[in-house]
C-alpha positions in Angstrom: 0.0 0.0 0.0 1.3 3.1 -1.0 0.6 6.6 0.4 1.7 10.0 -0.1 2.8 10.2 3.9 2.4 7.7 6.6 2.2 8.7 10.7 2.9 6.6 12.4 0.7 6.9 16.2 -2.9 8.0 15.9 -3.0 10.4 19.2 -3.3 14.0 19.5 0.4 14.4 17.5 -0.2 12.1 15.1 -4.1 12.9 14.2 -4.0 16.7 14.2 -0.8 16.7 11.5 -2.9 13.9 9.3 -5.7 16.0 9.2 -3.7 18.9 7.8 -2.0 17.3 5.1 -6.0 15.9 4.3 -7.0 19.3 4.0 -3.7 20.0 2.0 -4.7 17.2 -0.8 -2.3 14.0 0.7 -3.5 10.3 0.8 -2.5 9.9 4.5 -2.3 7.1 6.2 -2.1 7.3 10.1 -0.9 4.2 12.4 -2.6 3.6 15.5 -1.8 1.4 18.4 -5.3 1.8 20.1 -5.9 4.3 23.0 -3.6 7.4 23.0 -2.9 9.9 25.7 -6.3 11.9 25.2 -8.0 9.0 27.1 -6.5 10.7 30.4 -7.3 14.3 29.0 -8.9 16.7 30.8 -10.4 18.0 28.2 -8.4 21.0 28.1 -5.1 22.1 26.0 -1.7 24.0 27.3 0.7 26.1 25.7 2.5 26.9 28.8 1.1 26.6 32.2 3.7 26.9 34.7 7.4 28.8 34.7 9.8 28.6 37.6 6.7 26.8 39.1 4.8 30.0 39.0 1.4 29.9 37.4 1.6 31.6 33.6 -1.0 34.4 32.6 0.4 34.8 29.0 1.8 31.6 27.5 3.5 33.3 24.1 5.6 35.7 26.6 6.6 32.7 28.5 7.0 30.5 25.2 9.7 32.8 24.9 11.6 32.4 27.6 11.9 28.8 27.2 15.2 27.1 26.9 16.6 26.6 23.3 16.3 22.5 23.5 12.4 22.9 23.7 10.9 22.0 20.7 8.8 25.5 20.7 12.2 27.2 19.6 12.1 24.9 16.0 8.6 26.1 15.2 8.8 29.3 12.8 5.4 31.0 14.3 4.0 29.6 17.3 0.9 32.4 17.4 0.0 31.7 13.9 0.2 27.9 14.4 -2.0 28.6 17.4 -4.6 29.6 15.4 -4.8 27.4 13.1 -4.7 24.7 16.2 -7.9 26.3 17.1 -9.5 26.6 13.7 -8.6 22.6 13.1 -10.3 21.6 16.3 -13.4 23.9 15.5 -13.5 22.4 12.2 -13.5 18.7 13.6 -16.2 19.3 16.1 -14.1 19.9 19.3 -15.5 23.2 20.3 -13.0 25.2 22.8 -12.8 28.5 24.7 -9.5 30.1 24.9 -7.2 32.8 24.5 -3.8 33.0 23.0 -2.4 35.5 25.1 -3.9 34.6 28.2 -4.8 31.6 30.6 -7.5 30.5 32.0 -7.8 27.8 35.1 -10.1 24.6 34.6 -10.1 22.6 37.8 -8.9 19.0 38.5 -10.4 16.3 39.7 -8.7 16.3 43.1 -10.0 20.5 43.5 -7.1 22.7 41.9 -7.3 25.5 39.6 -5.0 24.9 36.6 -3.5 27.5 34.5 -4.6 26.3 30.6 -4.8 27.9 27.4 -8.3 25.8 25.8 -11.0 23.8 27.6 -13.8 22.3 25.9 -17.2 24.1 25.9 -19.2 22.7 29.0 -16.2 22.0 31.3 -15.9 24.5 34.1 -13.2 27.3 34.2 -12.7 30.5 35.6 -10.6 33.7 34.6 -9.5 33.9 38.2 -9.6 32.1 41.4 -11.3 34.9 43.1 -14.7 34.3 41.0 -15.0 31.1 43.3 -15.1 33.9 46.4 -19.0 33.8 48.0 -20.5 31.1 45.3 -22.9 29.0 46.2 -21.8 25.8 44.5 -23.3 22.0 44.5 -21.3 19.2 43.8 -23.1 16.6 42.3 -22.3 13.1 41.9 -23.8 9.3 40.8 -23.9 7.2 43.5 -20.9 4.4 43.3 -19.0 6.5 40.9 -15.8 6.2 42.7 -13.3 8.2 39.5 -15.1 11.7 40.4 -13.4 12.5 44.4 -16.4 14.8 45.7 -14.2 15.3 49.0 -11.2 16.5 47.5 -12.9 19.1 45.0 -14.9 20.2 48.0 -12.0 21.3 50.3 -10.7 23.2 46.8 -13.6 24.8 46.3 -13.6 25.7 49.8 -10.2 26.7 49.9 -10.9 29.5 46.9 -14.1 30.8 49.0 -16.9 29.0 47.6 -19.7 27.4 49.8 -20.1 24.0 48.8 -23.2 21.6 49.0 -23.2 17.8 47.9 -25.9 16.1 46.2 -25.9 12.1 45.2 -28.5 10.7 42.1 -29.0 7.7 41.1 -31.5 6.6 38.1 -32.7 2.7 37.5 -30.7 2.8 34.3 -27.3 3.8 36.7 -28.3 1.0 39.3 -28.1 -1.4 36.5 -24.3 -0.3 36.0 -23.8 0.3 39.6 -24.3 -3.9 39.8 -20.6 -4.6 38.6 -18.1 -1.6 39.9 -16.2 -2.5 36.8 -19.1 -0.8 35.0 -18.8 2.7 37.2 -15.6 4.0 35.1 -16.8 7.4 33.0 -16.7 6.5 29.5 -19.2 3.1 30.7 -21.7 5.7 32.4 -21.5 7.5 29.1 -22.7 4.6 27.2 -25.4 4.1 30.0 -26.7 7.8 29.2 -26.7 8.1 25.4 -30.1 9.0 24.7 -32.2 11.8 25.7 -34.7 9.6 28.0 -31.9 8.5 30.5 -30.3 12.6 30.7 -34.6 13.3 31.4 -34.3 10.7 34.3 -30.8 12.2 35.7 -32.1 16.1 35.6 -35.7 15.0 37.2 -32.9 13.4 40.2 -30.6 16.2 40.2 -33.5 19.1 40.4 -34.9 16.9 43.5 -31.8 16.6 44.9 -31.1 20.0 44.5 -30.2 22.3 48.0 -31.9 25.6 48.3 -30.0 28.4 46.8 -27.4 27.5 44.3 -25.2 29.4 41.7 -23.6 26.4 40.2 -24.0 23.0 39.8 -20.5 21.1 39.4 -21.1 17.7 37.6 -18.6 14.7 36.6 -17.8 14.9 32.7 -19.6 11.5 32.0 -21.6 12.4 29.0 -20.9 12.6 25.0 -18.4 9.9 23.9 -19.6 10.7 20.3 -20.5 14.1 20.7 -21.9 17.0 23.3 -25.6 16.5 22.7 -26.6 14.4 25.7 -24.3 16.9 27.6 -26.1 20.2 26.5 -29.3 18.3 26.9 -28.8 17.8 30.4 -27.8 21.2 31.0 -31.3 22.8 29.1 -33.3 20.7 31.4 -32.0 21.9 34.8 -33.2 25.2 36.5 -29.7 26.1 37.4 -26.3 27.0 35.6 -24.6 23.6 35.1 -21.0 22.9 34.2 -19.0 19.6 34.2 -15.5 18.6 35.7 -13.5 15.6 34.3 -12.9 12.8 36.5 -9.7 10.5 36.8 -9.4 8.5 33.8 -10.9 7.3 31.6 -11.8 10.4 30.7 -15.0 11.0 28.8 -14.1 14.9 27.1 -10.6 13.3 25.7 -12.5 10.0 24.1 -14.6 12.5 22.6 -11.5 14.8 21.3 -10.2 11.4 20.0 -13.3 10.1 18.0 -13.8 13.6 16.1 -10.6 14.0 15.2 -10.7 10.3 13.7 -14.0 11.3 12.7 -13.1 14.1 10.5 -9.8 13.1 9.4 -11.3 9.6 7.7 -13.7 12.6 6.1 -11.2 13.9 4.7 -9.6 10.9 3.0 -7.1 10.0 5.5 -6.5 6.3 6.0 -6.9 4.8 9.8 -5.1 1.7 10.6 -6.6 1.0 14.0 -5.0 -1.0 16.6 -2.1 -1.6 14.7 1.8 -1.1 15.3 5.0 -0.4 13.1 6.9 -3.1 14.4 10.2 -2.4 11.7 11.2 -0.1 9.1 13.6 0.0 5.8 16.1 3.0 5.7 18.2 2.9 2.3 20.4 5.9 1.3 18.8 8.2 4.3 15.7 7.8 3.3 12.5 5.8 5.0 11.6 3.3 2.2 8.5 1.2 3.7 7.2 0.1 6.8 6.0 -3.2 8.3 3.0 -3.3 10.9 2.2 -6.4 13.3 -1.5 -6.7 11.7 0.1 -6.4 7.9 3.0 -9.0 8.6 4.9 -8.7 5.6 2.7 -6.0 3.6 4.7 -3.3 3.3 3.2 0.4 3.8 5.3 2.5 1.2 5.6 6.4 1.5 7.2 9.6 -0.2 7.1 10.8 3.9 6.9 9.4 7.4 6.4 11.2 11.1 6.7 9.6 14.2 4.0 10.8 16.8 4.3 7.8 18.7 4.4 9.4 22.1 6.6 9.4 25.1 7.9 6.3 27.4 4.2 6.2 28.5 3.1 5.0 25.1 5.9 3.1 23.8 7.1 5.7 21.7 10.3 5.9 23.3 11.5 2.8 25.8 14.5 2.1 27.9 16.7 -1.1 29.2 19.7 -1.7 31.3 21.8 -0.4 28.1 20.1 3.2 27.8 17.1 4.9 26.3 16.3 3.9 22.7 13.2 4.7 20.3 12.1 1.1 19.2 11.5 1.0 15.6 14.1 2.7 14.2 17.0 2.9 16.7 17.1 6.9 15.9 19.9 9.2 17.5 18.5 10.2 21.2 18.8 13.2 23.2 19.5 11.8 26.8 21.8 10.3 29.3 22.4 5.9 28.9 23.5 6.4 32.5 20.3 4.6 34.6 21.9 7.3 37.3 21.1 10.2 35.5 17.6 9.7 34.5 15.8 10.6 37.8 16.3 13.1 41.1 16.5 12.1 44.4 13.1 14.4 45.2 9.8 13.3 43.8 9.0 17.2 42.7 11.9 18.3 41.1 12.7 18.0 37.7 13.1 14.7 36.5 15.6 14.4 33.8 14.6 11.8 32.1 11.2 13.2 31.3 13.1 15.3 29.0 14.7 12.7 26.8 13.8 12.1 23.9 14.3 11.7 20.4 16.8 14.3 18.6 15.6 16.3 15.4 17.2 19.2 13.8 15.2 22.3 13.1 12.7 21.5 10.7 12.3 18.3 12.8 14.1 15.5 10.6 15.2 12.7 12.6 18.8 10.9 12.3 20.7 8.1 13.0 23.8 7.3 13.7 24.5 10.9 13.2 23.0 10.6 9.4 19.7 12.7 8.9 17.3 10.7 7.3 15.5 13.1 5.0 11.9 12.2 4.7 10.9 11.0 8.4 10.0 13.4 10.9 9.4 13.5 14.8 6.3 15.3 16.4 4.8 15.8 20.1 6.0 14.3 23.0 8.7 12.4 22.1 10.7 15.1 20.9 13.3 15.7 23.3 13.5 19.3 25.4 9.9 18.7 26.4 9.6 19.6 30.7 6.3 18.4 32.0 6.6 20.6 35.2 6.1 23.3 32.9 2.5 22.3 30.9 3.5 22.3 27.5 3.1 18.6 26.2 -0.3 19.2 24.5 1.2 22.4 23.2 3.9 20.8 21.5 1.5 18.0 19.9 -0.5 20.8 18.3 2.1 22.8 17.1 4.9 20.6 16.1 2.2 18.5 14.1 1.2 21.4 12.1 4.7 22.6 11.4 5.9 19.5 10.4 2.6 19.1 8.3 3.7 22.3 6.4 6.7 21.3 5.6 5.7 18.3 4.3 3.3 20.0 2.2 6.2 22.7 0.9 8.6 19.8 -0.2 
């Protein structure tokens, strides 16, 4: 099979740079191993959150004070590439709120306002912590939904000045579910309450479980795996402002992210390999030739281009032995210390180093190895070395790296 460029990982990275060279008029083909990163999402996207550990207000001033080994420093314009970022998502479905040039805070599950720079319409955020001062807010939960921890957001809440209330619901449909615990994670309660007659039964609960006087209602994210319908639904039919939260994983607002970005880019034309892996590849005079997947055995998938958006060390993108740190398929040049010593600090909360290892590119993002560029395979998102987690800037980097490197694939 032949295609104009292949991707190989099918997360946030890997879709968002298929779907621009779609829109640009390539037969893409994207590579995916099954569940990416978004299924822990929060639903929201960072530029830059945090610098010297000190919440951000305006991510492109602080993009600019990064050090010169993070990836932002290859990208020729981060605010224009912002924008399009924006406008792609808009395009697939994923409706956000944002600005560029300034933060907003979503809050966690566990009750703590984080600096972002785009949340997902319906998910709760504030400009500032001191809107939380004097709100009267009720926290609303399912009963035997463990993944959404009411105590911990209360005390946050709290903490910022609000007065906080707790209501439990349950519907016949959720006691079903509630039968197996295995069946009380988010995206299962999202199957549970797919159409509108099971988000009628939840509001008629939630409006009788209701306190007196209430300015906001805080429910877990656990509704719209396909879209926000059954979300907004439940929202129309209570008698007070709702909002929604996401919970630990699995997260319902990044499954959703993930199915309309697949969505549109099969739209488009793009080609999805689903749970599949690039297991080995052909190099020949510093180029990438073909690829081999575990599901194709020896079917070759053949290519003018290839990026690598396979992730970090969470996702197998990058991996490590008693030898060093390596990226598997192709045994590409690394940025990082082999010395098992030098990968972690002796304090959980520092820096870690090794969480900025990864995979070395030059600055259009062309990958080498053994000190040879190869000329038509690329690296994107989080396993790009120079990446510091500390700092919020992973999602950032998947947006923007995918969408340079998807321009310059398109001005070859």
């Amino acid at each position: 099979m032949k295609f104009d460029t292949i991707i190989i990982g099918g997360g946030l990275s890997g879709l968002t740079c298929g779907i621009a060279l779609a829109k640009a008029g390539q037969n893409v083909a994207v590579v995916s191993a099954g569940q990416s990163n978004l299924h822990f999402s929060s639903g929201s996207f960072d530029l830059v959150g945090y610098n010297d550990g000190q919440a951000v207000k305006d991510p492109f001033k602080a993009l600019e004070q990064m050090p010169e080994t993070h990836p932002y420093h290859k990208i020729g314009n981060p605010d224009s590439l912002a924008e399009q970022a924006r406008k792609l998502l808009d395009e697939a479905g994923v409706k956000m709120t944002g600005d560029n040039h300034k933060n907003h805070y979503r809050l966690s599950p566990v009750g703590k306002l984080i600096p972002t720079w785009l949340t997902m319409d319906g998910l709760f955020t504030v400009n500032s912590a001191e809107e939380l001062n004097g709100k009267q807010i009720c926290l609303g939960n399912i009963v035997g939904f463990l993944d959404f921890p009411v105590p911990y957001l209360a005390d946050g809440l709290r903490h910022y000045g609000a007065t906080v209330d707790l209501c439990t619901v349950t519907t016949p449909r959720l006691e079903h579910a509630r039968q197996s615990p295995s069946e009380m994670r988010a995206t299962n309660i999202a199957n549970y309450l797919a159409d509108d007659e099971n988000v009628q039964e939840v509001a008629e609960a939630l409006e009788k479980a209701l306190p007196g006087k209430v300015d906001l209602l805080l429910l877990p994210a656990v509704l719209g795996i396909a879209n926000d319908h059954a979300a907004k639904r439940l929202q129309q039919l209570l008698p007070v402002e709702t909002k929604f939260v996401a919970t630990m994983p699995p997260s319902v607002p990044g499954t959703r992210i993930q199915t309309l970005l697949r969505q549109y880019f099969q739209k488009l034309g793009g080609t999805l390999l689903p749970n599949d892996t690039v297991v080995k590849g052909q190099i020949k005079n510093n180029n990438v030739v073909r690829v081999y997947t575990e599901n194709l055995a020896e079917t070759p998938l053949e290519a003018s281009h290839f990026v690598l958006a396979a992730g970090s060390f969470l996702s197998g993108g990058l991996a490590s032995n008693y030898d060093g740190i390596f990226e598997p398929i192709f045994r590409l040049d690394m940025e990082g210390s082999n010395k098992r010593t030098d990968w972690t600090a002796d304090k959980l909360f520092d820096r870690q180093p090794y969480q900025s290892y990864g995979v070395k590119t030059d600055n259009r993002f062309l990958v080498s190895k053994d000190n040879n560029t190869i000329n038509n395979m690329y690296a994107i998102g989080t396993m790009l070395s120079g990446n510091d987690p500390r700092m919020a800037t992973s999602t950032g980097i998947d947006l923007l790296t995918a969408l340079s490197v998807a321009s310059a694939v398109t001005s070859k």
